[in-house]
Every structure is written in structure tokens, then in C-alpha cells.
C-alpha positions in Angstrom: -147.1 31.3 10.0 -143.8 29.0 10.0 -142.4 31.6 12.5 -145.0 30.9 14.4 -145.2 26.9 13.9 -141.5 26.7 15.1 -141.7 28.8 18.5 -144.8 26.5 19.9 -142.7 23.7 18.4 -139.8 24.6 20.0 -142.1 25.0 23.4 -143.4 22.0 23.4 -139.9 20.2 22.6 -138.1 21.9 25.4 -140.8 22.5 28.2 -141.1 18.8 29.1 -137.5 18.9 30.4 -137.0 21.8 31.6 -140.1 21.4 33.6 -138.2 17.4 35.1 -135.1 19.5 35.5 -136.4 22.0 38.2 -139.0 19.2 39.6 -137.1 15.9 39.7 -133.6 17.3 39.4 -130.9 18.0 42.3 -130.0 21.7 42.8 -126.9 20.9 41.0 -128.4 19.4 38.0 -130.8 22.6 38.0 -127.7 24.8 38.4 -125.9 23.2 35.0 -128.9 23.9 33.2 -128.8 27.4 34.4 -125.5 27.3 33.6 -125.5 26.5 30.0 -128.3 28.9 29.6 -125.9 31.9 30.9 -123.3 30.9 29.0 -125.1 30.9 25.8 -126.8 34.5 26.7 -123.6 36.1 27.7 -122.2 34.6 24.3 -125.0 36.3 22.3 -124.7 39.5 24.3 -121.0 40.2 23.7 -121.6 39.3 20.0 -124.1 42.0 20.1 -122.9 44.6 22.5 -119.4 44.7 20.5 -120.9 44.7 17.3 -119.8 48.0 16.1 -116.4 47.6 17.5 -113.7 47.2 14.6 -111.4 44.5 16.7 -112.7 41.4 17.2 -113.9 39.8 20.8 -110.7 38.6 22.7 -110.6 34.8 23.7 -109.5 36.6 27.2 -112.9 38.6 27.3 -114.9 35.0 26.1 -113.1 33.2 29.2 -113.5 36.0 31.5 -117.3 36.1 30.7 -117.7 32.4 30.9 -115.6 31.6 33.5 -117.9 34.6 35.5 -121.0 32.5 34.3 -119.5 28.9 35.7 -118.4 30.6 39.3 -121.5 32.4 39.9 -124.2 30.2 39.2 -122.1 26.9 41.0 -121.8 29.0 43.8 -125.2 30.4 43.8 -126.1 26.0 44.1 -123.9 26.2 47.7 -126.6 28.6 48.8 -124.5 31.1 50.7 -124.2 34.8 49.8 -120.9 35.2 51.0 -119.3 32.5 48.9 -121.0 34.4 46.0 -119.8 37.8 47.2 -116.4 36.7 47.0 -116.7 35.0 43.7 -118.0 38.0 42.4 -115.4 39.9 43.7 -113.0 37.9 42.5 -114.0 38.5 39.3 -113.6 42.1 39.3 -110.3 41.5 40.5 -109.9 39.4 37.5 -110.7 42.3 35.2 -108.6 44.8 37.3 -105.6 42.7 36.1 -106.9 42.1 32.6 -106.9 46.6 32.3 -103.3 46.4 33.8 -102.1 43.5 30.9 -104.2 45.3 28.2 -103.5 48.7 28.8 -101.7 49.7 26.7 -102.8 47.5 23.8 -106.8 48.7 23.7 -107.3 51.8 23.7 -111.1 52.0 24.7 -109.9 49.5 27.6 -112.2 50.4 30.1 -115.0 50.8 27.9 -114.8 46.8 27.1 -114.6 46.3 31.3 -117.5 48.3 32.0 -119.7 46.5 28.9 -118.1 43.1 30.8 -119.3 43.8 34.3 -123.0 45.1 32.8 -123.1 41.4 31.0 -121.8 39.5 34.3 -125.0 41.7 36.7 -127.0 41.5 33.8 -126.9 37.8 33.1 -124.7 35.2 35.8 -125.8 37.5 38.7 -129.3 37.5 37.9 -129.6 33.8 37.0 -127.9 33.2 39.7 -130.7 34.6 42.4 -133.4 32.2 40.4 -131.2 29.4 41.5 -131.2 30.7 45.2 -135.2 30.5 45.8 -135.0 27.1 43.6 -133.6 25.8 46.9 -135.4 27.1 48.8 -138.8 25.2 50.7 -141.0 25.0 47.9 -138.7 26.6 45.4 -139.5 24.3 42.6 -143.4 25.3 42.4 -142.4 28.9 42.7 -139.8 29.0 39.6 -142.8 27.3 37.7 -145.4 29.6 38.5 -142.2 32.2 37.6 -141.5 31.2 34.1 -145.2 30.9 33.4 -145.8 34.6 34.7 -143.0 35.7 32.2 -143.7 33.2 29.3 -147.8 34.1 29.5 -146.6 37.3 29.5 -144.6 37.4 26.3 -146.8 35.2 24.0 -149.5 37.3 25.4 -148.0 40.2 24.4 -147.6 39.1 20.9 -150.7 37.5 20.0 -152.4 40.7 21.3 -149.9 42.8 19.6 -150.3 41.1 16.4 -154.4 41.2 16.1 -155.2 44.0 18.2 -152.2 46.2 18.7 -152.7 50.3 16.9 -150.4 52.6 19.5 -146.5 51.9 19.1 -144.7 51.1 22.8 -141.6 52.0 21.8 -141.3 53.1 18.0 -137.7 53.7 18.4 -136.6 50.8 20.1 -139.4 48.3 18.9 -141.2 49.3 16.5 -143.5 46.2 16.2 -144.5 46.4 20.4 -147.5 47.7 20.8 -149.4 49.0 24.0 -152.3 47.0 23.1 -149.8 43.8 23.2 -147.9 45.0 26.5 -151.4 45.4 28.1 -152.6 41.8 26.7 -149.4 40.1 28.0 -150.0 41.6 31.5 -153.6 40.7 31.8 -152.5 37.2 30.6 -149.7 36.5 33.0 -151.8 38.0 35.6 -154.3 35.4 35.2 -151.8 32.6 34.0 -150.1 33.4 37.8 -153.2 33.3 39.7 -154.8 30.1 38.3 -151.5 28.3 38.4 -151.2 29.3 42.1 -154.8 28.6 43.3 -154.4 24.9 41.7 -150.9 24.3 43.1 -150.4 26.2 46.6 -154.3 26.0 47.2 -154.1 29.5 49.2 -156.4 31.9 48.4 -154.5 34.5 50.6 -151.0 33.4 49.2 -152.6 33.6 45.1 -154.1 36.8 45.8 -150.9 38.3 47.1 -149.1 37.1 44.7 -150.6 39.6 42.3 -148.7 42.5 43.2 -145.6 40.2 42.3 -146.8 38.8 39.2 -147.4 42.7 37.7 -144.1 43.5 38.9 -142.8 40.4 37.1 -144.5 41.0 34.0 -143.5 45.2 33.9 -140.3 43.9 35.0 -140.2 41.3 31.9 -141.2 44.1 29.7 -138.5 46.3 30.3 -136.4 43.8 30.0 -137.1 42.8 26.4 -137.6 46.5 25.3 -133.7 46.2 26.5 -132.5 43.9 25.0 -134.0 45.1 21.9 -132.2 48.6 22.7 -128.9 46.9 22.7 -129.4 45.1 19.6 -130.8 48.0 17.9 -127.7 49.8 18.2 -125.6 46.7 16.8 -127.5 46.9 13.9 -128.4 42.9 14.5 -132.0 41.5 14.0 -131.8 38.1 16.7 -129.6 37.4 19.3 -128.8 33.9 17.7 -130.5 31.2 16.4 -130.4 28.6 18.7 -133.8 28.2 19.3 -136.4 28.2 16.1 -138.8 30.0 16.2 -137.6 32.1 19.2 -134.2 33.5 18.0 -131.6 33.1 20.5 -130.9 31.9 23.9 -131.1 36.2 25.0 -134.2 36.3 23.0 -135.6 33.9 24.9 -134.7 35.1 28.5 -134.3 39.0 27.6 -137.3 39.3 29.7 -136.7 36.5 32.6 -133.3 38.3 33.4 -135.0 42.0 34.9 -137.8 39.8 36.5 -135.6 37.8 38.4 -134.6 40.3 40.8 -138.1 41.4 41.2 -139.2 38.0 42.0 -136.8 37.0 44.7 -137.5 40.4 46.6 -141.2 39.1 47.1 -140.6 35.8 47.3 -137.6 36.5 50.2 -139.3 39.9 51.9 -143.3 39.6 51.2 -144.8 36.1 50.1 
């Protein structure tokens, strides 16, 4: 019950600004607080997807990670791809030289490059699209109505889950997901999307196409928390952090938003 009294506390804390951020703010503003969100998740994910290595996480690896965070997203506010294709492959270069320095130092070398560049698509990359169709025309209404899709769908999923879930999703990933709770949380994000989009765009044409994009959002969001629970299974660690009561950590909190995001900006850029 405490668990649960901290998470809607938490919510109703934090949703009040980040709702003025992507409203009232500039695209810059809006592009810090992306920012500072991918720097915490990428934190939490090398603390979890090194876990079970017996060295401890290089400063060089932290700054590479960070610095791939910073780079992306502030580029990503410049709205040009080919300013963020270059960044991006500039940070590959960066960790072409970091194999050539370490070399011969870590052994498993290219191991830690290829866990790096998984964290840098997973995370700065991804964020990084959300802050494309933010400025775009209408951009601020359509993150909204994105968050809620996502959000709706995880508390739906486990309210559902917790009174009404019997069939395990994923046993050995998650053993508390439950196909009762992954259906509830799509129903509810369906219908979250649809009212949110009939009060605010007024387009019955637009809400009811935007179905199809709120199911893939909400599958997409799915996977993506049944992932991030994959990884942490394996390094043996319960939360990504603790930042948020209630929720767990900042990758807690956005396991799901990360695989949605590219989902999203193909309908909103290709169909909507």
C-alpha cells in the first residue's frame, strides 16, 4: 500500500512540470530536461548491464556515455538529421579510439563497446527522436497524448495485473506480469489515447487513426519493460535506482517510453 502511495505521489509531484516543460518551455528547455533524464537512465543502465563484471565501470566509459547523452539530444534541439548523424558518428569514432588506448588493458574490450553503443541507440538516440516531433507543428500536444498512451498503459497494466491477473507473461523474465495485466494496460491506453485526442485535436478521423499508433505504442512499451527487466534479471538487481519513490529508477520509469519512441515518430512523420 506505501509502494503504491509513493508512485501516485511521486505522479502528482512531477507531472505538473513536466507537463509546463513540454507546453510553455523552449525546445531547448524541453531538450535539458530530456537531457537529464538520459543521463540518469544511461547511469542506471551501465550500473546494471556491468553488474556481473569483476572491474569496476571506467570514468572513461561514464564520460563517453554521458557525453553521447549531452551531444545527441542538444543536437536533436537543432532539428537536423545530419548534424545528429555526424554526432553520432563521432561518437563511434570516439569509442574506436577508446579500443585502440584500452587494448591491451581489458581484455573483454569489445564486449564493453558493444554493451556502450546498445545503451547510446537504446537511450540518447531514442530520446532523442521524442525531441524531434516536440518541434515539430503541434509537437507539444502529440508528446502529451504520447506519455499518456505509455503511462495509461503501464498503471493499467498493473492494477489489472494485481486484481485480475492468473496466466504469467513472462515467468522467466517477470514473473509478476501477467497477460491479464498486459491486456488491461492496452485497453486502457487505447482508450486513455482516444479520449485525450478527441478532446484536444477535435478530429474524429485523426483520433480514430491514431489507434493503430496507440497499440503499437502500448506493444511497443511492453516489450520494452519486459527488457529492461531481462537486463536487470541477469545482474541480479531488483530496481534500476531509486530516484523516483514509488517508481524505482529513472530506467524504471522510461523502460517502456524508450521502444515506443521509435514507433511513435514513424506514424506521427509517415501516417498521422
Amino acid at each position: 500500500m506505501m509502494q503504491h502511495l509513493k508512485r501516485w505521489l511521486t505522479a502528482l509531484i512531477l507531472t505538473p512540470l513536466l507537463l509546463w516543460a513540454i507546453i510553455r518551455g523552449s525546445i531547448l528547455l524541453f531538450g535539458v530536461l530530456v537531457c537529464v533524464v538520459s543521463i540518469f537512465a544511461i547511469h542506471e543502465y551501465l550500473e546494471i548491464i556491468c553488474a556481473n563484471d569483476t572491474e569496476p565501470i571506467s570514468q572513461t566509459t561514464r564520460l563517453i556515455a554521458y557525453g553521447a547523452c549531452l551531444v545527441l539530444i542538444m543536437g536533436a534541439c537543432l532539428g537536423s538529421w545530419p548534424i545528429l548523424f555526424f554526432i553520432l558518428a563521432l561518437d563511434m569514432m570516439a569509442l574506436c579510439v577508446f579500443v585502440l588506448v584500452r587494448f591491451s588493458t581489458l581484455p573483454h574490450i569489445f564486449d564493453l563497446v558493444a554493451r556502450l553503443v546498445l545503451g547510446v541507440v537504446y537511450i540518447p538516440l531514442s530520446l532523442a527522436l521524442l525531441v524531434f516531433i516536440r518541434n515539430t507543428e503541434g509537437g507539444a500536444l502529440w508528446v502529451i497524448w504520447f506519455l499518456i498512451v505509455c503511462f495509461a498503459n503501464d498503471t493499467g497494466a498493473l492494477y489489472v495485473g494485481t486484481f485480475k491477473g492468473k496466466h504469467k507473461l513472462a515467468p522467466k523474465i517477470s514473473p509478476n506480469k501477467t497477460i491479464e495485466g498486459a491486456v488491461g494496460g492496452l485497453a486502457i491506453s487505447l482508450t486513455a489515447g482516444l479520449v485525450f485526442n478527441l478532446i484536444f485535436f477535435q478530429d474524429i478521423s485523426l483520433a480514430l487513426g491514431s489507434i493503430l499508433c496507440a497499440v503499437c505504442v502500448a506493444v511497443a512499451a511492453q516489450i520494452g519493460d519486459l527488457f529492461e527487466s531481462a537486463m536487470k534479471r541477469v545482474g541480479h538487481i531488483k530496481d534500476s535506482g531509486k530516484i523516483l519513490p514509488g517508481h524505482g529508477g529513472m530506467l524504471d520509469r522510461i523502460d517502456g517510453v524508450l521502444l515506443a519512441i521509435p514507433a511513435f515518430y514513424f506514424f506521427t512523420v509517415f501516417v498521422l
